[in-house]
C-alpha positions as CSV (number, residue, x, y, z in Angstrom):
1,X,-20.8,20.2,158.4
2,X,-18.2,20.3,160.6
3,X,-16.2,17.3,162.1
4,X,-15.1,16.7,165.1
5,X,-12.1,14.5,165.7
6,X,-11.0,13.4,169.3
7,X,-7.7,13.2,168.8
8,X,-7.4,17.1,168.2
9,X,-6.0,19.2,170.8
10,X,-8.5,21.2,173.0
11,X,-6.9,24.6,172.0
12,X,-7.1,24.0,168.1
13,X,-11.5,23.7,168.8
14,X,-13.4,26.4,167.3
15,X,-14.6,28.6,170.2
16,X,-18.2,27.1,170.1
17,X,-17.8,23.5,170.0
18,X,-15.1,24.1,173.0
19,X,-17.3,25.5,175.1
20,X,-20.1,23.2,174.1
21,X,-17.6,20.5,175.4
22,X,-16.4,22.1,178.6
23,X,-20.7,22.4,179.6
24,X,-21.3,18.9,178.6
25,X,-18.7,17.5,180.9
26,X,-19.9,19.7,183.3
27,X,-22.9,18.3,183.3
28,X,-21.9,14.6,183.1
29,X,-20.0,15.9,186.5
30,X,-23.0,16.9,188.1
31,X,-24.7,13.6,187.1
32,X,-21.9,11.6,188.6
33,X,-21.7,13.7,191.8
34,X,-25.5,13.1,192.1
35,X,-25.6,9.6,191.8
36,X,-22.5,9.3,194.4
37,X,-24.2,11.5,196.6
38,X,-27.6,9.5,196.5
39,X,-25.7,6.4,196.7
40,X,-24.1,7.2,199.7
41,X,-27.5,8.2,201.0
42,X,-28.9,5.1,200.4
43,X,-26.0,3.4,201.9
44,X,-25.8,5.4,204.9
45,X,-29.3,5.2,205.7
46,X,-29.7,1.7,205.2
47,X,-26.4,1.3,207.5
48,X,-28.1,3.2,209.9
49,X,-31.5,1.1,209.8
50,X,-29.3,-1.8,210.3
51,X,-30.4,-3.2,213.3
52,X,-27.8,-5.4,215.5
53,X,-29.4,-6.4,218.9
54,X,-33.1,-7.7,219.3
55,X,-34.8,-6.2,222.4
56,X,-36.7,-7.6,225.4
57,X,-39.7,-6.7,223.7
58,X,-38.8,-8.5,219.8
59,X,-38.0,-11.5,222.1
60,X,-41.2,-11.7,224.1
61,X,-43.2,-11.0,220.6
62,X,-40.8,-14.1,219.1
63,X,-42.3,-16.1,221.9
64,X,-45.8,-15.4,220.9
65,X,-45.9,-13.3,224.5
66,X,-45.7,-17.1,226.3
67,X,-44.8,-15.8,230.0
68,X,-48.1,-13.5,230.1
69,X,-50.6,-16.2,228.5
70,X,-53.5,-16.5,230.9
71,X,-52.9,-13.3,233.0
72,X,-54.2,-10.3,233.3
73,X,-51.3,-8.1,232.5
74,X,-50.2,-4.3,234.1
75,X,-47.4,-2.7,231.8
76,X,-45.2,0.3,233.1
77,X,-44.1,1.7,230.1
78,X,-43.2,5.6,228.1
79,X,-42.5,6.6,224.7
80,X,-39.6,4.7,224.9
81,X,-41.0,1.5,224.9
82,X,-41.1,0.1,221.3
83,X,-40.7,-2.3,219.2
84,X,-37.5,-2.3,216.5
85,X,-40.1,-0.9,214.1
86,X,-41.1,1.9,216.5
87,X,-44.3,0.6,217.7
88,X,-45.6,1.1,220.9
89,X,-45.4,-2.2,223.7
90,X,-49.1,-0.4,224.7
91,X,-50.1,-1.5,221.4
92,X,-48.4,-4.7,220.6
93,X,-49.3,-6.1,224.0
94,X,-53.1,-4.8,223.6
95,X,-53.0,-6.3,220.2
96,X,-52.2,-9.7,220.9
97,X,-54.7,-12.2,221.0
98,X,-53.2,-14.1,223.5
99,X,-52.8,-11.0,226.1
100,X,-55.2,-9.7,228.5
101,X,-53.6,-6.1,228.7
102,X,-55.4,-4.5,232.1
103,X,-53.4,-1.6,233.4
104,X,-51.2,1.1,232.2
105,X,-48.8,2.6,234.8
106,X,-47.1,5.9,234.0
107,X,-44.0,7.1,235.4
108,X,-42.2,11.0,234.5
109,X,-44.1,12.4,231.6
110,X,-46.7,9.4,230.7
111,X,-47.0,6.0,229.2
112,X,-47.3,7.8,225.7
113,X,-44.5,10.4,226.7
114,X,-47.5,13.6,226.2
115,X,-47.0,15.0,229.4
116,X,-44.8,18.0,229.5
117,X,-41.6,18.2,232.4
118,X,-43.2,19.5,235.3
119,X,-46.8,18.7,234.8
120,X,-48.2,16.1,237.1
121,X,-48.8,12.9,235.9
122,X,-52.7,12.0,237.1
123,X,-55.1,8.9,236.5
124,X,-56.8,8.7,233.7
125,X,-58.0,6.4,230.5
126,X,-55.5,5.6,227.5
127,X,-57.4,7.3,224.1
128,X,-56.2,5.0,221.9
129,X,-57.1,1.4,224.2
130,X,-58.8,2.6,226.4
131,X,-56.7,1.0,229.1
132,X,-57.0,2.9,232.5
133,X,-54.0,4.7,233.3
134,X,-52.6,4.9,237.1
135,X,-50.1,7.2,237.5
136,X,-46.5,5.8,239.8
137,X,-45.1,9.7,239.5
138,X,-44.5,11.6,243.0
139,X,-46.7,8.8,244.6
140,X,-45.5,6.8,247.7
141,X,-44.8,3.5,247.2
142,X,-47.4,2.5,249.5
143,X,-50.2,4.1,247.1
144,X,-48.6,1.6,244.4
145,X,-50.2,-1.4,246.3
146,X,-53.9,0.0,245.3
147,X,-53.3,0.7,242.2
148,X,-52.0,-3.0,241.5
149,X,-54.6,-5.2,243.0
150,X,-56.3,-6.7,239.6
151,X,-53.1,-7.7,237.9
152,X,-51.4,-11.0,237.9
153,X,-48.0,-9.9,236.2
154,X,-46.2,-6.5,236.0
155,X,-44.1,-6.1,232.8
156,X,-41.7,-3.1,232.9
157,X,-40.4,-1.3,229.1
158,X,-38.8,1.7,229.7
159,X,-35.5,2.8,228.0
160,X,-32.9,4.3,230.7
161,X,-29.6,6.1,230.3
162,X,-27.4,3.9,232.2
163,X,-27.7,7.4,235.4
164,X,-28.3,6.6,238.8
165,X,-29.8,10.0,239.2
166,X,-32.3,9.6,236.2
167,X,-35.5,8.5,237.6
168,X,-37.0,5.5,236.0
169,X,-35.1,2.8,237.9
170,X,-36.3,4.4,241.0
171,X,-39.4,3.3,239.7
172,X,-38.2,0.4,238.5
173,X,-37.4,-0.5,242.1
174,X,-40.3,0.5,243.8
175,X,-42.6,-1.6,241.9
176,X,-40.4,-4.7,242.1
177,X,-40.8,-4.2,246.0
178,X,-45.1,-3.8,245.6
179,X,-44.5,-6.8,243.2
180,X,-42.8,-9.1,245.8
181,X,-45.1,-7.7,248.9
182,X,-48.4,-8.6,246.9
183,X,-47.3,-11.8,245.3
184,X,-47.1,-10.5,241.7
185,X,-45.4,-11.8,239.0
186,X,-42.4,-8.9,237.6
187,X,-41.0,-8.9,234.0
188,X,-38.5,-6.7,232.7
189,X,-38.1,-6.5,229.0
190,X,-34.9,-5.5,228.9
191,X,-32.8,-2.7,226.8
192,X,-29.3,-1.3,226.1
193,X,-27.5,0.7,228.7
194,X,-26.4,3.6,226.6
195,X,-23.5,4.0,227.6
196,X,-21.9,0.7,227.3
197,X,-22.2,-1.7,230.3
198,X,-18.2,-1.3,231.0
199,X,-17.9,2.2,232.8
200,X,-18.5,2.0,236.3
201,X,-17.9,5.9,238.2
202,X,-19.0,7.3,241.4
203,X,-19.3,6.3,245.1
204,X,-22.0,4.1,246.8
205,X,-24.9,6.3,248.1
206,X,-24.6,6.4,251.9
207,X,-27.3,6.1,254.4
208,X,-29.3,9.6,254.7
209,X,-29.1,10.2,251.1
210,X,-31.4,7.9,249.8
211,X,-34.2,9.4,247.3
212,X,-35.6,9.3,243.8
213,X,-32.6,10.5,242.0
214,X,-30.4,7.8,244.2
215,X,-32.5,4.7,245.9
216,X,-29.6,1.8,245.8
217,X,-26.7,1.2,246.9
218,X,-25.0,1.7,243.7
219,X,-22.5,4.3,241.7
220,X,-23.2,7.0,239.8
221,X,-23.1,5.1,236.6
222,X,-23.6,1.7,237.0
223,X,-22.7,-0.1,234.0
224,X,-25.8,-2.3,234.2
225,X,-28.9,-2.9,232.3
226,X,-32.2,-2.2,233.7
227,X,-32.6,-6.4,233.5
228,X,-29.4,-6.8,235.3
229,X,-30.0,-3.9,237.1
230,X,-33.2,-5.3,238.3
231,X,-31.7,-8.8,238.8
232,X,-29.4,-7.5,241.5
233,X,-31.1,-5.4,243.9
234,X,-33.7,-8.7,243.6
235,X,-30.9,-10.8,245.0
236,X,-29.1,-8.3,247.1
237,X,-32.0,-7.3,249.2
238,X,-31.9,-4.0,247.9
239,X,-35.7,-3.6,248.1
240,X,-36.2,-2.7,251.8
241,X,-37.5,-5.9,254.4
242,X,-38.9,-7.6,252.3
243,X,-38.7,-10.9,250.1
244,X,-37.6,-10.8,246.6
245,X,-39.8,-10.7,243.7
246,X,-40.5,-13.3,241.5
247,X,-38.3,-11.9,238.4
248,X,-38.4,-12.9,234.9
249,X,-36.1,-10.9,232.6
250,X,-36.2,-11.2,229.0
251,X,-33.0,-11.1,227.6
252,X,-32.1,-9.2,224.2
253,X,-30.3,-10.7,221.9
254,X,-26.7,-10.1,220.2
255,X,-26.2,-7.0,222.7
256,X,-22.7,-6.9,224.3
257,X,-21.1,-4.9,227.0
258,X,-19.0,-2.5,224.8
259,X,-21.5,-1.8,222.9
260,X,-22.4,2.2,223.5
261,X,-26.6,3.2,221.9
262,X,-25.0,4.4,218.7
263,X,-23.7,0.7,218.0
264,X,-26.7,-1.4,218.3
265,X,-28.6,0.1,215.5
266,X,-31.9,1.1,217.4
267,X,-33.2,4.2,216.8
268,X,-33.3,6.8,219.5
269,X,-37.1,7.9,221.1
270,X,-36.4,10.9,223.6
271,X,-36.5,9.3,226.9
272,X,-37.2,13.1,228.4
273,X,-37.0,16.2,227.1
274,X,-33.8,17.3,227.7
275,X,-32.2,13.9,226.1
276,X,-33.6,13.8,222.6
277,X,-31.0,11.9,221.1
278,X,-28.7,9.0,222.4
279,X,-25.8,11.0,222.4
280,X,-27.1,13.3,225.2
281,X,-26.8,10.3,227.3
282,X,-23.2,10.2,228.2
283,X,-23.4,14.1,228.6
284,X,-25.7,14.1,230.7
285,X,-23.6,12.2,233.1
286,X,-20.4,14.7,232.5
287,X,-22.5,17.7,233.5
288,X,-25.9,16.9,235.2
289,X,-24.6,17.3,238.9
290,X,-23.1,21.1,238.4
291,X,-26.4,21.0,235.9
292,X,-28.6,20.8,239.4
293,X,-27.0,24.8,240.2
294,X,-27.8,27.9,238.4
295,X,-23.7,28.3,238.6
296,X,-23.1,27.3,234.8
297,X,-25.3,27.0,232.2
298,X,-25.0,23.2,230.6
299,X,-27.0,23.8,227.6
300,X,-30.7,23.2,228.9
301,X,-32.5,25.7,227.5
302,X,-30.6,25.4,224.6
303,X,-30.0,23.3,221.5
304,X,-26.8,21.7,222.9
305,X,-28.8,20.2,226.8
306,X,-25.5,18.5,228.8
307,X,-23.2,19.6,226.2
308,X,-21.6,22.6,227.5
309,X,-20.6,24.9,230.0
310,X,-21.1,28.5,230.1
311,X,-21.8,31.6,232.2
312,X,-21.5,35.9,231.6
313,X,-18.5,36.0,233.5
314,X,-16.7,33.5,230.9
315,X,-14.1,34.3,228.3
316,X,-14.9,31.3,226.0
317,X,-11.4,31.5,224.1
318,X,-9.8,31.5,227.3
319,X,-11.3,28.9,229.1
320,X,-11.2,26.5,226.2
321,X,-7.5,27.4,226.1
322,X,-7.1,26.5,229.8
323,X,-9.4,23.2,229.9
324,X,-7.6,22.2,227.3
325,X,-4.2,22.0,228.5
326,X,-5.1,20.1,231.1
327,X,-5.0,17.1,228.6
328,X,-8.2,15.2,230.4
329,X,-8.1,12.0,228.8
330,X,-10.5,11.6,225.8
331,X,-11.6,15.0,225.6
332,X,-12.0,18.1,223.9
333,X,-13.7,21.3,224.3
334,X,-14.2,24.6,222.1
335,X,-15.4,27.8,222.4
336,X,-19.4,28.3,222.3
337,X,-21.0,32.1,222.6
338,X,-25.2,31.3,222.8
339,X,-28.2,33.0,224.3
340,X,-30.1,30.3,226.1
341,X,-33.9,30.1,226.0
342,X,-34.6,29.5,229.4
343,X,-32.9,28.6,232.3
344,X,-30.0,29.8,233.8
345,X,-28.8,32.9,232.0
346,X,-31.8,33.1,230.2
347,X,-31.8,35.7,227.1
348,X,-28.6,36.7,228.5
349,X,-25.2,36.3,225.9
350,X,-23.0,33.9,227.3
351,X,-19.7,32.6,226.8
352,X,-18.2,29.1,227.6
353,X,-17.0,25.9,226.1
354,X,-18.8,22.5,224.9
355,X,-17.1,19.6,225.0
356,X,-16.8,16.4,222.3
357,X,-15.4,13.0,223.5
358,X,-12.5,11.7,221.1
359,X,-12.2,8.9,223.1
360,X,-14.7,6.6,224.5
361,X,-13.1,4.4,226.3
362,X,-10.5,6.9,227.9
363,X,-12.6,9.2,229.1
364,X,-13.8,9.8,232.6
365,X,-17.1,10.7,232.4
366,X,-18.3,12.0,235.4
367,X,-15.0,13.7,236.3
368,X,-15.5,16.3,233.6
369,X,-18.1,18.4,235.4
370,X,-15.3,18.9,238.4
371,X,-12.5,19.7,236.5
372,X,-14.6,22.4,234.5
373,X,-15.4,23.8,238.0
374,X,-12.2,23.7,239.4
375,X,-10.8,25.4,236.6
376,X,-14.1,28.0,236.7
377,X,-13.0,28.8,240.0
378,X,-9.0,29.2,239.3
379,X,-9.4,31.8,236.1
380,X,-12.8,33.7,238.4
381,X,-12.4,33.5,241.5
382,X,-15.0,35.8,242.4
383,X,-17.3,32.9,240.8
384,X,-17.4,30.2,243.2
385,X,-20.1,27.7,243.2
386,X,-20.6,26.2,247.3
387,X,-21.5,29.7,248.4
388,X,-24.6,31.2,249.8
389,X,-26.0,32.0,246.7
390,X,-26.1,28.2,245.6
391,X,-27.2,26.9,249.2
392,X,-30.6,26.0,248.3
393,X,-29.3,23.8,246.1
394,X,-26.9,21.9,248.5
395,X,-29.3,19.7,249.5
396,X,-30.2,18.3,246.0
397,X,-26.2,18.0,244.9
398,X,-25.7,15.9,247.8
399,X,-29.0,13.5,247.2
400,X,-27.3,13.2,243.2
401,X,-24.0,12.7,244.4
402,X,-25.0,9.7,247.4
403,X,-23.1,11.6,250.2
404,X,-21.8,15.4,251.6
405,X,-18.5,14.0,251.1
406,X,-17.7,15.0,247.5
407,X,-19.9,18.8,248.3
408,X,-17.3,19.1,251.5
409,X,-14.0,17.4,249.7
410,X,-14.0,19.4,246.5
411,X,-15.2,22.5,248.2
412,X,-12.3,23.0,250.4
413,X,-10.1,24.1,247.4
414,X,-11.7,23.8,244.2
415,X,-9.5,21.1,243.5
416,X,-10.5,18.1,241.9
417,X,-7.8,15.5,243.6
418,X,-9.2,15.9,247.2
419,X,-12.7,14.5,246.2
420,X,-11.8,12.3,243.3
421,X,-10.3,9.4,245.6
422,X,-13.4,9.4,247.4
423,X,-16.0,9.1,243.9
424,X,-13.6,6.5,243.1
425,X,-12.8,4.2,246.2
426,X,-16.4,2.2,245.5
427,X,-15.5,1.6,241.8
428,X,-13.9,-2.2,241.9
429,X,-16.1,-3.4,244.7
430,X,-19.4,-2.8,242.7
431,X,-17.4,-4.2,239.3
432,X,-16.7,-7.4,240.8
433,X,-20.3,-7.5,242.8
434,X,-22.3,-6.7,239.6
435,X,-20.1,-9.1,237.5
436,X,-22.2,-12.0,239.2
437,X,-25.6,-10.2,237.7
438,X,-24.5,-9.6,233.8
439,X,-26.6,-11.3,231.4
440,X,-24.4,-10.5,228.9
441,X,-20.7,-10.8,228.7
């Protein structure tokens, strides 16, 4: 039988026994580049389970749900309202034994997030408690009064994305002031701002621009929590004539003000349908104003929602090209070519750019949106976006952005510098207003 001896040289092997060799440490190789591979799954999933912060709602369960013992309860709440293990504050709060759980109130798209965008949102019994349901979307705030009359305490659970224009703080608000005119108790269990309670963009919204997509006196993104959020227009009268509510926030725990979703360990539930994960969040502040035209496509109606610009009449290499020389601070965009679903340019091929922050805390992220139009405008400008064809749609840019001013500034010339002074010249004020409300430095 043949021998082998490790200290011959490879070449001297018989043929067999060489290649015998060369598929054995093959093998061992796979076996090594498996386990590394399912290590590093392991690790990275138990990283990302990791959980840093503790939420309004762990805290009020840590409690034992003390501030609701003894009332009947009324919860505004969507899919977005869980617990660190994903279960629903419906649930935990009918659950409790300690809890008299009385009313559900649904805002956009339900208290169990199963109504579809665009569907209205009516009365009707919860399956699974069966809690009656009263539905706060499209209704006047004077229909919220009826619907609140055999609850002692209003608790409010609802994830936002740190927007002025997204819609749940309008609600937030509204309630606080049926709260405070019918002597009921308001708790907000409160939640990270997405993106970081630190940026602060955008002008105050003016007097004839008030509406659901901009109610306070507040910028475009705020750099508040819905608790602080909540805390302020409470003490700043921001509620119409009357007096302020009686407010209870419960705090989280650990969060801190630079910290954006991704850091707090939380998993993501989509708060609507167009922002499925927590990244969408900051995008949908770069793009959703030009996103309320048909003039670009921003990637709703397509796998990339906020991410992107693009139109027909775009040469994608090109305009990457061009928006990239302008060196925007803590930016980047490539080519994309797509054929969106629905929406704008639907089934049509398309050309444009999407855009990746490489820098956080540089990057300005509502300017984006303007430069890409300005510089839309400079390389077509048979394409330009405050023309007849876009009028209808005036009306609801201006609500978004607080004021004409910004429609009428930028409009002029297509050129970013005439408006941005005026989306900035709020900015400080509202820092060092807002700085009295943080409940978390």
């Amino acid at each position: 039988m043949f021998h082998f001896d490790s200290s011959w040289n490879e070449r001297e092997m018989p043929e067999r026994l060489r290649i015998r060799k060369i598929n054995k440490n093959k093998e061992n190789m796979k076996k090594i580049i498996l386990f590394l591979t399912l290590s590093g799954l392991i690790i990275a999933t138990s990283t990302a389970q990791k959980i840093h912060i503790t939420t309004g709602i762990e805290v009020l369960k840590e409690t034992n749900f003390k501030i609701l013992k003894g009332k009947r309860v009324g919860l505004i709440t969507n899919a977005t309202g869980v617990d660190n293990n994903l279960k629903s504050t419906i649930d935990i709060l009918s659950e409790a034994p300690n809890v008299n759980l009385v009313a559900l109130y649904a805002p956009e798209h339900g208290v169990r997030g199963d109504i579809y965008a665009g569907d209205r949102v009516v009365d009707t019994t919860d399956p699974k408690t069966g809690i009656p349901i009263y539905s706060l979307y499209g209704k006047k705030r004077e229909m919220f009064a009826s619907m609140m009359k055999k609850i002692d305490v209003l608790v409010y659970d609802i994830q936002d994305i740190g927007c002025r224009s997204y819609t749940f703080i309008s609600t937030m608000g509204q309630a606080m002031q049926t709260a405070a005119e019918n002597n009921i108790e308001f708790v907000v269990l409160d939640r990270p701002n997405p993106l970081g309670g630190e940026k602060v963009e955008g002008n105050l919204v003016e007097k004839g621009y008030f509406s659901g997509v901009s109610r306070y006196r507040i910028p475009y993104i705020y750099g508040l929590t819905c608790g602080e959020l909540a805390q302020m227009i409470n003490s700043e009268r921001s509620l119409g004539n009357t007096k302020p509510c009686k407010l209870t926030v419960v705090k989280m725990k650990d969060w801190k003000r630079d910290m954006t979703f991704d850091k707090t360990g939380l998993q993501w539930l989509p708060t609507s349908p167009q922002v499925p994960q927590a990244l969408t969040a900051p995008y949908y502040a770069s793009s959703g104003i030009v996103g309320e035209t048909a003039y670009l496509s921003i990637g709703v109606g397509y796998t990339l929602p906020f991410q992107m610009f693009a139109a027909p009449w775009i040469n994608g290499q090109d305009f990457a090209k061009r928006l990239n020389s302008l060196k925007i601070p803590g930016v980047t965009f490539t080519p994309i070519y797509l054929k969106p679903y629905f929406g704008p340019y639907k089934g049509q091929k398309i050309q444009g750019v999407q855009f990746f922050y490489t820098d956080y805390k540089k990057v300005k992220l509502t300017e984006i949106q303007f430069l890409v139009v300005q510089e839309a405008v400079a390389m077509y400008p048979e394409h330009k976006l405050f023309v007849k064809e876009f009028e209808h749609r005036f009306g609801m840019i201006d609500k978004v952005c607080g004021t004409n001013k910004i429609r009428e500034l930028f409009g002029k010339r297509y050129r970013w510098e005439d408006a941005k002074a005026y989306w900035d010249k709020d900015a400080e004020s509202f820092k060092k207003l807002s700085k009295k409300y943080w409940l978390y430095k």
